[in-house]
Steps between C-alpha positions, in 0.01 A plus 500: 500500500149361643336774633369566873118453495340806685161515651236788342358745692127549577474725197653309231297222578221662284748547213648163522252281282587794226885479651490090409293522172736746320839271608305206428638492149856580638550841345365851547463735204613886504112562489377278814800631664411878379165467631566346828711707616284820433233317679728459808588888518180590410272384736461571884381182670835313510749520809911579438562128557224408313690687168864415569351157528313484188727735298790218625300296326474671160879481439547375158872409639361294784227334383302242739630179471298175458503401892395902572186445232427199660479645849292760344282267357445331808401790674239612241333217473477442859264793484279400215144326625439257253141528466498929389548625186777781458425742258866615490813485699419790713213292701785231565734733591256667778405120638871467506542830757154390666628142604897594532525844658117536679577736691647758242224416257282779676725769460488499108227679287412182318223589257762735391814234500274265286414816233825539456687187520238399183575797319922332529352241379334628162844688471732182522242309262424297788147319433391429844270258510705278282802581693340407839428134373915430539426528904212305523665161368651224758870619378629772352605272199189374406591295198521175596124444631295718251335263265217452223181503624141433326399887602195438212271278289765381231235353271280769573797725338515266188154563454544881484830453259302253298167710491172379295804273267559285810279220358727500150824566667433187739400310243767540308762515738394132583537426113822617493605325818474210324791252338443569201625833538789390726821758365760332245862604463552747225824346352327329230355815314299275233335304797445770715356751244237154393448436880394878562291482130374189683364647799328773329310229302381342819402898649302548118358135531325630841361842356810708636624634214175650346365587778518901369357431172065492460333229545410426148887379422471287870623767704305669829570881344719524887780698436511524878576159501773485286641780673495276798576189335831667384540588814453201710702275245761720596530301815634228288705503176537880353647337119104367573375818586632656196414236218174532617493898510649477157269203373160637618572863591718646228420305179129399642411854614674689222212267286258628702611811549568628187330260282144471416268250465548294232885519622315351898336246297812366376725489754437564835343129574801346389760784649294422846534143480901518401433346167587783328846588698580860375716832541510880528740653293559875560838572627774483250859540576571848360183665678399306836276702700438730132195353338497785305853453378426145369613442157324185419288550189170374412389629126162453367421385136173534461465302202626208643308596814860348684730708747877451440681478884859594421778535786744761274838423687611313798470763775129522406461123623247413740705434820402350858184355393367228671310155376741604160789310556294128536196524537302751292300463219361828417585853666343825517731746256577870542565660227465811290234496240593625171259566276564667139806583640389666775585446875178456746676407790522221729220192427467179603504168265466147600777293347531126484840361647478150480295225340295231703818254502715803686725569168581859374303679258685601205579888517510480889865541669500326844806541728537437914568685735701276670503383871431864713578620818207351595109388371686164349126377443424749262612461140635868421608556134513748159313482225535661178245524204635494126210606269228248744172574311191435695149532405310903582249266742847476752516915563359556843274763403300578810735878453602509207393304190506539071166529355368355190683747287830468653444830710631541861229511723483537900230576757778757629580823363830547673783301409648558837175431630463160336828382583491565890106338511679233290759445763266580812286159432817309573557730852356162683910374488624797724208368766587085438896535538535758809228234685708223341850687706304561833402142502873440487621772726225281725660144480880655550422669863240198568840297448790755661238590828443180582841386465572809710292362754641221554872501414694604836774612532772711773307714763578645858785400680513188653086452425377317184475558120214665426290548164724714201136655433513654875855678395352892414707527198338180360145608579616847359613264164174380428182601737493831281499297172241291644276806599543597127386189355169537683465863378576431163215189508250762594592702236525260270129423539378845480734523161329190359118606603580823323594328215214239489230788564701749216284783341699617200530860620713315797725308271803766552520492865457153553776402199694702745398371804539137333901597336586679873385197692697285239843671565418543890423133585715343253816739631365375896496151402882509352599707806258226727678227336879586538417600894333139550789315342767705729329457802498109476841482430648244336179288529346762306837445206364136476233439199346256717317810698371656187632916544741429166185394292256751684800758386582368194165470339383819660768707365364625179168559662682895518548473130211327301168640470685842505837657629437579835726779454282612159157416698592742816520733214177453332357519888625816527422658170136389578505678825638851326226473235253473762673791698482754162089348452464605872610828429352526144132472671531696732414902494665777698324428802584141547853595413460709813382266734719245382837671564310600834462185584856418408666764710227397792670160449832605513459722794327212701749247401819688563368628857811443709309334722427233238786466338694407801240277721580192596225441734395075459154594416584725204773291333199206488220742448401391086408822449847650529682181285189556235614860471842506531485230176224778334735791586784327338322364166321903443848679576678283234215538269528861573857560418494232236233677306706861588806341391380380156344831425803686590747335251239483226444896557841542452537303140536181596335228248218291718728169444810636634285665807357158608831320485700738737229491722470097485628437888217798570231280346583172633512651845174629408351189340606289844357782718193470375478115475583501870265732616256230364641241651489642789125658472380144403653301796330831722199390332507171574569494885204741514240271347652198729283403797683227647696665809775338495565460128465892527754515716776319354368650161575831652832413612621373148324816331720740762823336462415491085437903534818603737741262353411705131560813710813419661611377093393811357664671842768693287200717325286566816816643614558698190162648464482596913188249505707331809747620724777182631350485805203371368675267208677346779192448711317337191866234435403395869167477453574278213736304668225429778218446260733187348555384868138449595396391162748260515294270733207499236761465199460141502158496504473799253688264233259184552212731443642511107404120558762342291460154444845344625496257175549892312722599728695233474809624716620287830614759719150648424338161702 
């Protein structure tokens, strides 16, 4: 039964903006209506009809119907003055009783009204300011005319993305552009794996490919470069972007990396000008992520001078590697060396494949992969060794090597040691594949926000169809995903300069930083990807748009170069060692002031008046997001480290400890990586000048930080770092943060300056 519309009294006209906001989403929760109604018996200034009216009003039986919000509507934002800023609802509702009821306004203790109404406010996990923008539009249902607009400098924004690389990137993003690069079906796996072999001849023709290697073999000694030339050719073809990471980064820098000279001399001219087309063959099938497990075999005989490569049974295969299948004519071996019968550990051989005609070597099994989920460019396969002799010059002896006597020799002690500095020169894949993912993660919301712009559909009744990317739940789909795309660029750079500039004593923490970013960006750009092809629908089903090969090819990006689910774990094992080296240096007094400062912390942080304030300025203060993210990476290091020495106090063997804690350390390993993600974008909107840029910069940084809260919601909760109230203030901050972003999301996506030739999708035009 429609229900009789009944005027408010002078007094509720100062609750009704709160009144209409709290309906506004058509149902009122046990805790607004809690709250409000202790408000209404607890304070003096109201009249009897102004609380029968108002508590009428907060029947969850009788709720206000669409015509009553409507009238209410009206009446607030007859009262709003366009041109003044409201700092929360309580200044709208007093303009409301100063224009609607004059001549009552007088007789009510205002300062005091507006104290009070914004402490309901807080309470409900109303943020004002925000909430106030809903009465200052021409209709209540402002969907159908909010728009993109050009709010900054768009190239001025490529320019910051692109940084001192912008020369290279443009440059090669107009290479690229180009019809010779124009994408083929991959149906036809022969053609398409020669096409994409094809292309990386043209990139090595032009200096591309060694552009990481020194000068001397006709390289610029950039690894910068490649970096960003594995990056940018992302744009285009990623069965590209891989051939030419395994061509010139993992066979060319394993060379230079582990090799030495004479080895440089030899190869690394012809590597970098793809004449030499080669592999990297570590993982086998038995021992994947294990390079300590492989069971490859490479025994010395020192009076031949000759190593004999030996594959010992078919699990012990070399499996996944790329160029093998093909292409390859020589590959970079791991493999035990055995020497008198005695195990050394893992060394590295180079082993011919092929000869110059592309036929088999005799001794070498070669098997393929097959056609894959995706990466149809790239010629997977398995390779086995029986009894391949090769000459003592092919052992890559920059870490290990056999003298003149046949004795094992190594400028490291450590056989731990060796191994991880061994495997640390080839960290520079963790930095080239998580780049390679954002630069995907980039193209699919380029392609899903503009089609979101411009595909139209339903709207209000009886008005017209208005933009799917105005629709809250769509903005909520992929704004936040956006916003993380732009924090994980910043971090990516700050990963990679750490890496370029790398003292040794560094090398742990920045393997970690390189394996966390690794799992977080990859992970993102799967998540990124699946969100991009949903929200276009079924254009988004149709290969003509791109998302399935974006998906496809970026799929195993969470599985090569590392496990993500193994790497989170070598993240967080790097943060507890550096946890027990804290403690290890420091004497009794620093002990002291450190768990002072801890409980100081904790005290501070879990003030009740923190952990339940919703007030605007707070919930977008960086301060607060930078230290909610630090209090939640040192409380899981905290009980992580407590945990692990609890069970191994009790008996437990180290092993077994570690792997019923594993959820605890990936937690742990992500906390951490997002803490600097987060730190890095901070970072960067504080060293920006332009004001504008700044701004939206902000905005993206904000919604990054409270969307990551309201995820990670469920342990705020837990450890009393946040009470509901202020969770549910920080969901409708987020949800406002996507709504006025949205007019810059456009923009924000042609800042990643995607050439549409890369793109290559026509609802993205």
């Amino acid at each position: 039964m429609q229900q009789t519309l009944s005027q408010p009294s002078p007094g509720s006209l100062l609750l009704l903006p709160i009144l209409y906001v709290v309906w506004s989403d058509t149902l009122i929760s046990d805790q607004e209506l809690t709250a409000l109604r202790r408000f209404l018996k607890e304070i003096d200034w109201l009249s009897d009809a102004d609380r029968k009216y108002l508590k009428e009003k907060l029947s969850p039986q009788s709720p206000p119907d669409r015509e009553e919000l409507e009238s209410w509507w009206q009446t607030i934002k007859g009262a709003v003055q366009e041109n003044k800023t409201y700092p929360d609802l309580s200044a709208i509702g007093i303009d409301l009783l100063s224009k609607d009821a004059p001549e009552e306004a007088h007789t009510f203790p205002l300062e005091k009204v507006k104290s009070e109404l914004a402490a309901l406010e807080k309470q409900l996990g109303i943020v004002g300011k925000s909430a106030a923008l809903i009465f200052k539009s021409e209709h209540h249902n402002i969907s159908t005319s909010y728009q993109t607009q050009q709010g900054f400098d768009v190239g001025e924004l490529t320019s910051i993305l692109d940084g001192n690389r912008k020369p290279l990137i443009d440059e090669l993003k107009a290479f690229i552009a180009t019809k010779e690069f124009d994408y083929v079906q991959p149906d036809d796996l022969e053609k398409y794996r020669n096409q994409v072999l094809n292309w990386c001849k043209i990139l090595a023709d032009e200096g591309y490919g060694a552009i990481g290697f020194p000068e001397a073999y006709g390289g610029k000694d950039d690894m910068e470069g490649y970096f960003t030339v594995m990056e940018t050719l992302s744009y285009r073809d990623l069965s590209m972007v891989i051939k030419f990471g395994v061509q010139f980064g993992l066979w060319g820098m394993s060379i230079l990396s582990l090799g030495t000279k004479r080895h440089h001399d030899r190869y690394l001219s012809s590597i970098g000008k793809l004449e030499l087309p080669g592999c990297f063959a570590m993982t086998e099938t038995n021992h994947g992520s294990n390079v300590k497990g492989i069971e490859t075999t490479a025994v010395y005989d020192n009076e031949a001078r000759t190593f004999t490569i030996h594959t010992p049974h078919i699990n012990a295969r070399k499996e996944y590697i790329g160029n093998a299948a093909m292409h390859g004519r020589m590959a970079t071996v791991f493999a035990k060396l055995i020497i008198g019968g005695k195990d050394y550990g893992v060394s590295t051989f180079v082993v011919p494949l092929r000869d110059q005609e592309g036929n088999i070597l005799p001794g070498i099994g070669i098997e393929d992969c097959g056609r894959k989920m995706g990466l149809n460019g790239v010629d997977n396969g398995l390779i086995s060794f029986n009894q391949v002799v090769i000459p003592k010059e092919n052992m890559l002896d920059r870490f290990s090597s056999v003298d003149e006597q046949g004795k094992f020799q190594s400028p490291i002690a450590g056989d731990n040691k060796r191994f991880f500095t061994m495997l640390g020169t080839l960290v520079g894949g963790r930095i080239g594949i998580p780049r390679s993912a954002n630069a995907a993660s980039k193209t699919g919301l380029t392609i899903a926000v503009r089609y979101g712009d411009k595909r139209r559909q339903f709207g209000p009744e009886g008005g017209e169809e208005i933009p799917i990317l105005n629709y809250r739940m769509h903005q909520r789909r992929l704004i936040p995903l956006l916003a993380k795309t732009y924090a994980c660029h910043f971090a990516l750079e700050y990963v990679t300069a750490r890496f370029l500039g790398r003292k040794e004593e560094e090398m742990q923490e920045i393997e970690a930083l390189a394996a966390g970013m690794k799992a977080y960006v990859t992970w993102h750009n799967t998540a990124t990807l699946q969100e991009c092809r949903e929200a276009c629908g079924g254009k988004g089903y149709l290969s003509e748009n791109r998302i399935d090969a974006l998906k496809n090819d970026t799929d195993i990006y969470t599985t090569f170069e590392g496990d993500n689910t193994v790497l989170l774990q070598l993240v967080a094992k790097s943060r507890l060692s550096a946890y027990k080296e804290q403690f290890e240096n420091m004497n009794i007094f620093t002990i002291i002031n450190y768990v002072a400062s801890k409980t100081k912390t904790s005290i501070t942080e879990k003030n009740p008046l923190i952990i339940r304030n919703t007030d605007e300025h707070h919930l977008l203060d960086p301060d607060f997001h930078l230290s909610a993210f630090e209090y939640r990476e040192s409380s899981i290091l905290d009980s992580a480290a407590k945990r692990l020495k609890r069970l191994m106090d009790e008996g437990m063997d180290p092993f077994d400890a570690v792997n019923v804690s594993q959820h605890h350390l990936l937690t742990l390993g992500e906390a951490f990586i997002e803490r600097v993600v987060l730190e890095k974008f901070q970072e960067k909107i504080a060293s920006e000048s332009d004001p504008e840029i700044k701004k939206v910069l902000k905005k993206l940084c904000d919604l990054f930080a409270l969307y990551q809260m309201e995820q990670h919601k469920g342990w705020y909760l837990e450890q009393g770092y946040m009470e509901g109230v202020k969770t549910k203030a920080i969901r409708k901050m987020v949800n406002q943060l996507c709504w006025e972003i949205r007019k810059d999301a456009v923009p924000l996506v042609n800042a990643f300056n995607i050439p549409d030739s890369c793109l290559s999708a026509p609802i993205a035009m």
